[in-house]
C-alpha positions as CSV (number, residue, x, y, z in Angstrom):
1,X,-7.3,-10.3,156.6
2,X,-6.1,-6.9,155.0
3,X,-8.7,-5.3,152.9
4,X,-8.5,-2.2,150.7
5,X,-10.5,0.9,150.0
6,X,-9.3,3.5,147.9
7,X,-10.7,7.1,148.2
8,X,-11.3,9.3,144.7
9,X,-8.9,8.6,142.2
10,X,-5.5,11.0,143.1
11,X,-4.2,12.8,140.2
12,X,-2.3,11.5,137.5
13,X,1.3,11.6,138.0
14,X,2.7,13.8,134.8
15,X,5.6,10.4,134.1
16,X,3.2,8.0,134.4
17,X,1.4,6.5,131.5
18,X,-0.6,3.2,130.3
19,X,1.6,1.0,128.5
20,X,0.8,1.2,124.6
21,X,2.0,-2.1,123.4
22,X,1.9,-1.2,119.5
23,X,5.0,0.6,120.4
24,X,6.1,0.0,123.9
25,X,7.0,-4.1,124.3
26,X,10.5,-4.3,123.0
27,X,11.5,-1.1,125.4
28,X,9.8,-2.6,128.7
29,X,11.7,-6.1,127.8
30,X,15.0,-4.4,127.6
31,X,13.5,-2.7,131.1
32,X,12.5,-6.1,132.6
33,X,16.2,-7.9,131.0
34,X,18.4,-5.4,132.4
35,X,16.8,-5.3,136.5
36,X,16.2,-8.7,136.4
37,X,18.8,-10.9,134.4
38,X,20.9,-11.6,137.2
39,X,18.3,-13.4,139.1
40,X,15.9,-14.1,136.1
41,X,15.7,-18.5,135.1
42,X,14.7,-19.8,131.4
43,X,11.6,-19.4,132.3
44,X,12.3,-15.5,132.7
45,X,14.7,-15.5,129.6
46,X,12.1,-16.8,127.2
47,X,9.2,-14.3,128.7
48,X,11.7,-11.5,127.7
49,X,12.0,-13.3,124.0
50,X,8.5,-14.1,123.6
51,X,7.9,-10.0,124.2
52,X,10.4,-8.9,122.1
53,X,9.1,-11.1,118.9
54,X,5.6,-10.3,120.1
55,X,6.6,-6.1,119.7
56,X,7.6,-6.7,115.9
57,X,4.5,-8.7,115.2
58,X,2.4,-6.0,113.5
59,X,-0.5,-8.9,113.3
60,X,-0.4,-9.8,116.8
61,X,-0.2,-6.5,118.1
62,X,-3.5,-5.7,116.2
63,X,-5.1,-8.5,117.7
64,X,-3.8,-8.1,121.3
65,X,-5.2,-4.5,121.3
66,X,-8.7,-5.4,120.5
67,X,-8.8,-8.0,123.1
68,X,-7.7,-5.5,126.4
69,X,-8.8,-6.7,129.7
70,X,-9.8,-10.3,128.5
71,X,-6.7,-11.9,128.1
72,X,-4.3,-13.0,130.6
73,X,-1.2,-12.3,128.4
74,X,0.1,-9.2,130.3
75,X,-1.0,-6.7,127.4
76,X,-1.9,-3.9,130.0
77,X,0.1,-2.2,132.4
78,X,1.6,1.4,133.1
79,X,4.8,3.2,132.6
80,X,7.3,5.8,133.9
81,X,8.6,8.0,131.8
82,X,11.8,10.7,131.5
83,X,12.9,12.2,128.3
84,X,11.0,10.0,126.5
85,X,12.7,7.0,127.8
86,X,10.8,4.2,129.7
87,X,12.4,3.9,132.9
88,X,9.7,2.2,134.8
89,X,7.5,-0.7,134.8
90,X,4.5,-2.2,136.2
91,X,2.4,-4.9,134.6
92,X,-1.2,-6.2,134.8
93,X,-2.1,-9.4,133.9
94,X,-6.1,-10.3,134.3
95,X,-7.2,-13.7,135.2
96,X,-10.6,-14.9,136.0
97,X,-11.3,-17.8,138.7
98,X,-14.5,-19.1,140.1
99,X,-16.1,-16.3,138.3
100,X,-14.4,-13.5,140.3
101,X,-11.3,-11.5,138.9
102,X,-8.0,-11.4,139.7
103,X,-5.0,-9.3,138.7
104,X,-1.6,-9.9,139.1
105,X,0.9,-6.6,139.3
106,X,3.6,-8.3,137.8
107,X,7.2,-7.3,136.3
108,X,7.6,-4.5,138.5
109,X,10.8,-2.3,137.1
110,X,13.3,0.1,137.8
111,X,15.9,1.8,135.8
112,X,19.0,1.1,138.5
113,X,19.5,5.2,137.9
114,X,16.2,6.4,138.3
115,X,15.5,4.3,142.1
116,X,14.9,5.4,145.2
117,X,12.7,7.6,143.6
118,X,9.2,6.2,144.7
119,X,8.7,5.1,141.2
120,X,7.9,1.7,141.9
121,X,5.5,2.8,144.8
122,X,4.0,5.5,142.3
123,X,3.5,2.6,139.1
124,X,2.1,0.1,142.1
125,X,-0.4,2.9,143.4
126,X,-1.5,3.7,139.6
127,X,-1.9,-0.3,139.0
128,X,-4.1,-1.1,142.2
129,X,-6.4,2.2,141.1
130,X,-6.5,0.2,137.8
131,X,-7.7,-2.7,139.8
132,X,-10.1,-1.0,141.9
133,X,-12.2,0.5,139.0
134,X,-12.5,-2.6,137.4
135,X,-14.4,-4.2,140.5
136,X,-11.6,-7.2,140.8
137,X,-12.0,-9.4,144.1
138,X,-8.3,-9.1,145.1
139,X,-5.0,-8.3,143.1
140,X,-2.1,-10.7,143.8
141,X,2.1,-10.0,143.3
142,X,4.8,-12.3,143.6
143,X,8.2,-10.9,144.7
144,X,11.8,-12.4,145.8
145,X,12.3,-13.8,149.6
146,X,16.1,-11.7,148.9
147,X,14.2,-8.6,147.9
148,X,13.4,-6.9,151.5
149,X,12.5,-2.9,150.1
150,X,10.0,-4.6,148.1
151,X,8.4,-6.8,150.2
152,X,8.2,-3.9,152.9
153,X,6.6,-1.6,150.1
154,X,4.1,-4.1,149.0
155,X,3.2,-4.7,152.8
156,X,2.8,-0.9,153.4
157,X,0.4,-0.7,149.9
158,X,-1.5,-3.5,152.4
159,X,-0.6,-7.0,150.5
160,X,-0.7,-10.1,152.7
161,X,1.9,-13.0,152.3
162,X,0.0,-16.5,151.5
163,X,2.1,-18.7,150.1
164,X,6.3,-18.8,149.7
165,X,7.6,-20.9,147.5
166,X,10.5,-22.7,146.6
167,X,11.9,-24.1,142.9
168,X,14.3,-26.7,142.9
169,X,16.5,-28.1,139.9
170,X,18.7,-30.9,139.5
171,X,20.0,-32.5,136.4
172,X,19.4,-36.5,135.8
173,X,21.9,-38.4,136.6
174,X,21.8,-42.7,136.1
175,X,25.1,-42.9,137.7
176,X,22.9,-42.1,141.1
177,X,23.3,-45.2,143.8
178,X,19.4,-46.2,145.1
179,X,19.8,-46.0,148.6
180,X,16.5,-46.7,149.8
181,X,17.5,-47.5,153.9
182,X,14.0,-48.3,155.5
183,X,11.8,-47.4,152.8
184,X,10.5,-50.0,149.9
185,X,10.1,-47.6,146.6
186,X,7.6,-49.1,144.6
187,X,5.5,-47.9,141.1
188,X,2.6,-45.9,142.5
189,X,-0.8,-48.6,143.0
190,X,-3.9,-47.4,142.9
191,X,-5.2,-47.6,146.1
192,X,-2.5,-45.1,147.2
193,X,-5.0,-42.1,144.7
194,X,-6.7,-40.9,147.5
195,X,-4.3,-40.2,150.1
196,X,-1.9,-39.0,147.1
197,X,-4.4,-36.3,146.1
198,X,-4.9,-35.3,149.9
199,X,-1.3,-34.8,150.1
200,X,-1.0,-33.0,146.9
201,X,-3.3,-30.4,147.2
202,X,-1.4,-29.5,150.8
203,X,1.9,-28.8,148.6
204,X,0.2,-27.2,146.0
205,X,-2.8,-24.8,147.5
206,X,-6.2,-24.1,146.0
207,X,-5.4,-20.4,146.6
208,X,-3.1,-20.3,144.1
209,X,-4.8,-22.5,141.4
210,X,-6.2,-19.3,139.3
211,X,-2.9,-18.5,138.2
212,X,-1.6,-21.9,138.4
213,X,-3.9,-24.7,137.9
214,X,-2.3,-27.5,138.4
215,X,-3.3,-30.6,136.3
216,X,-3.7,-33.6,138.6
217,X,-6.1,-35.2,136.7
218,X,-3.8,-37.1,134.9
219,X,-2.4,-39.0,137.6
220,X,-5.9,-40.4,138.6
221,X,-5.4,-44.4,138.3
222,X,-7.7,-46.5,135.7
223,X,-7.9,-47.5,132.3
224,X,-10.0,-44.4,131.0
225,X,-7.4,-42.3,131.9
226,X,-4.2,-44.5,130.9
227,X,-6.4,-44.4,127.6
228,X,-6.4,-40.9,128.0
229,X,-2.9,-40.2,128.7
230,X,-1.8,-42.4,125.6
231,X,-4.2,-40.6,123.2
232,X,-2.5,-37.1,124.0
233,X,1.3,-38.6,124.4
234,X,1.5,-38.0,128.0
235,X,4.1,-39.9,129.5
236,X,3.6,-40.0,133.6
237,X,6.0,-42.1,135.9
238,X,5.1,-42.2,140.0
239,X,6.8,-43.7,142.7
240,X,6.0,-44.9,146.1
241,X,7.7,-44.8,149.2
242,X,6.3,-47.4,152.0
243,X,7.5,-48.0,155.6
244,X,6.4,-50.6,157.9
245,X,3.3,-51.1,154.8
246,X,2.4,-47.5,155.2
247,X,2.5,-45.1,152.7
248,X,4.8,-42.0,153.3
249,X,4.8,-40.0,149.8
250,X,4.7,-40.2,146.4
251,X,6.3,-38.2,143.7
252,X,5.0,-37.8,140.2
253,X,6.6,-37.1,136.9
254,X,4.5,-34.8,134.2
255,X,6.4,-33.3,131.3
256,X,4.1,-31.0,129.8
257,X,4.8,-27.6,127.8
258,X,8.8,-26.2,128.1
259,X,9.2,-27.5,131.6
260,X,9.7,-31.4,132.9
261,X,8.3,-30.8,136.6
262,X,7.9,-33.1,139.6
263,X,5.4,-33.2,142.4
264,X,5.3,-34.1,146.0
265,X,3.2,-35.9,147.8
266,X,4.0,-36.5,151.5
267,X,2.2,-37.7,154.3
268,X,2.0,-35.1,157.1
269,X,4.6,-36.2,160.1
270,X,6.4,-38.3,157.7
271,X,10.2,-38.2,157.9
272,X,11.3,-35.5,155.1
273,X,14.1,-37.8,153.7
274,X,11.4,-40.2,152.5
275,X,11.5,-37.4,149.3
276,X,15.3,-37.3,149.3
277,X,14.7,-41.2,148.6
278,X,12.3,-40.5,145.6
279,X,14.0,-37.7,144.5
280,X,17.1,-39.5,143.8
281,X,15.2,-42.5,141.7
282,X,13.5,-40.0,139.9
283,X,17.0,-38.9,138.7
284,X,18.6,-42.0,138.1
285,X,15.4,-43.3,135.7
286,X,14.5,-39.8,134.2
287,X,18.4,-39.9,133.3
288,X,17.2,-39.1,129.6
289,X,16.3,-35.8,130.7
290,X,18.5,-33.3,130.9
291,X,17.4,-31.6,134.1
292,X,14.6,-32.1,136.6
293,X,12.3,-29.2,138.8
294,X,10.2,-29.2,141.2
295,X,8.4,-26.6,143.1
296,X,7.6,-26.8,147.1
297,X,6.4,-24.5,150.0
298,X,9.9,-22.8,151.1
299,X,11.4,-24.5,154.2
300,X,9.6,-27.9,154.0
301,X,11.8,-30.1,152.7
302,X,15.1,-28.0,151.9
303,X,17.2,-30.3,153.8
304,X,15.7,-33.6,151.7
305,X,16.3,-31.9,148.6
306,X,19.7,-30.9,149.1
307,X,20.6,-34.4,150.0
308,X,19.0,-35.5,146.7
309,X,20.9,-33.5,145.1
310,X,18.8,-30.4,143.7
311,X,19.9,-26.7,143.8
312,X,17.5,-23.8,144.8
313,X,16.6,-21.7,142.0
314,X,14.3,-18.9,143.7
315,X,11.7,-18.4,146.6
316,X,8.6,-16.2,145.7
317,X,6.9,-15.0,148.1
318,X,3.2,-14.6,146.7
319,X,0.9,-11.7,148.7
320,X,-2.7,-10.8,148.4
321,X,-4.4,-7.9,148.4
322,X,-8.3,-8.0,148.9
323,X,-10.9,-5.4,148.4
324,X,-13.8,-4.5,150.7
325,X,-17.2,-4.9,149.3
């Protein structure tokens, strides 16, 4: 386990500067837009949007600035600048798990005529000092698997790599032929929840629940929760795969906010095409959707997914950095 401990605070760098967002948003999107587009999904696209409209929102801008540290909208941060331009970025966005806080360095940013500078090392360095005087437990990043200078940088600054992880899209397709071969695909049954859970939380880790908590609670069987489901217009659809009356995964359906996603749940030592299997019902019935995600530890199942048709939209690798008490 790396740890951290910073000595005094080093000077300030004269182009670096905290990120003023009553004036600064608009600038740092067209930052983040133009080193980022080319690799950047909708999810990225409507992140840039969402802080452009936010920088002419007078109102909002007065009641971002009073909140500071508190929110996890990434309304803090610091900046390199030349001539009065901006020509560097690095983010901070505060989050708060199990009573400890965490920051995420996040939209990390250079001009393409102002790198191989150290600029992104010198914005990193002033972001982690940011960290350190607020007494967090560990600050996190997430960078691309295809992005080697950075990932060596962020390993030098001491981050750790946890987790690397894959998204996946396909669109739906009810053309698709069911070819099931030695698995029976069922509707999910209830006495499947507890293995299903086990499985799940294997795919999606605990360690990365504070920034992305994922909501499994609505898959839980029973009528409280069908109830519950129906009150708040969430729609869920399972499946099972079984071989030789064992369970080998399952594979959940949860549309909820701009993205439909799907999740995994296989049984360890199970044969990875039992997802191709599911993957490929999922986009014959879902075929009123016009595309389908899903999100799974890099490498697992890459072969399966391709086979079911979905195309690989990023890997992140996410690293840790914590701090010595």
């Amino acid at each position: 386990m790396t740890t951290l401990t910073l000595q005094s605070r080093p000077a300030a760098h004269p182009n670096v500067r905290a990120l003023n967002i009553l004036r600064d948003l608009p600038e740092v999107a067209d930052l983040i837009e133009l080193c980022f587009s080319h690799t950047m999904d909708g999810e990225g696209k409507r992140y840039v949007q969402d802080m452009r409209r936010a920088g002419h929102d007078s109102g909002f801008l007065r009641w971002a600035a009073r909140l500071g540290d508190s929110t996890s909208l990434p309304l803090s941060g610091y900046l390199w600048e030349e001539n009065d331009r901006i020509v560097g970025n690095a983010s901070l966005v505060p989050f708060r798990h199990e009573r400890q806080r965490i920051y995420l360095i996040a939209n990390v940013a250079v001009h393409p005529d102002y790198r191989r500078r150290g600029i992104a090392r010198a914005l990193a360095n002033r972001a982690l000092e940011h960290i350190r005087q607020r007494k967090a437990a560990a600050s996190w990043l997430h960078v691309r698997a295809d992005n080697p200078g950075a990932i060596r940088m962020y390993s030098d600054l001491g981050f750790e790599e946890r987790a690397r992880r894959t998204t996946w899209s396909a669109p739906s397709d009810p053309e698709l032929v069911d070819e099931q071969g030695r698995f029976v695909v069922t509707a999910r049954q209830p006495r499947f929840w507890p293995l299903q859970l086990e499985w799940l939380h294997r795919s999606y880790p605990d360690e990365l629940a504070w920034h992305r908590p994922w909501n499994f609670s609505v898959l839980r069987p029973g009528f409280l929760n069908w109830i519950s489901c129906l009150m708040l217009d969430i729609n869920v659809r399972q499946w099972a795969a079984i071989e030789d009356q064992q369970l080998q995964a399952v594979l959940a359906w949860m549309p909820g906010g701009r993205d439909e996603s799907l999740y995994a749940a296989v049984r360890p030592g199970a044969d990875p095409m039992v997802l191709s299997v599911l993957l490929k019902r999922a986009r014959r019935e879902l075929h009123l959707r016009s595309h389908l995600t899903i999100e799974l530890p890099g490498g697992d199942y890459d072969p399966a997914l391709e086979q079911a048709g979905f195309k690989p939209q990023r890997t992140l690798i996410w690293m840790r950095l914590k701090y010595a008490t």
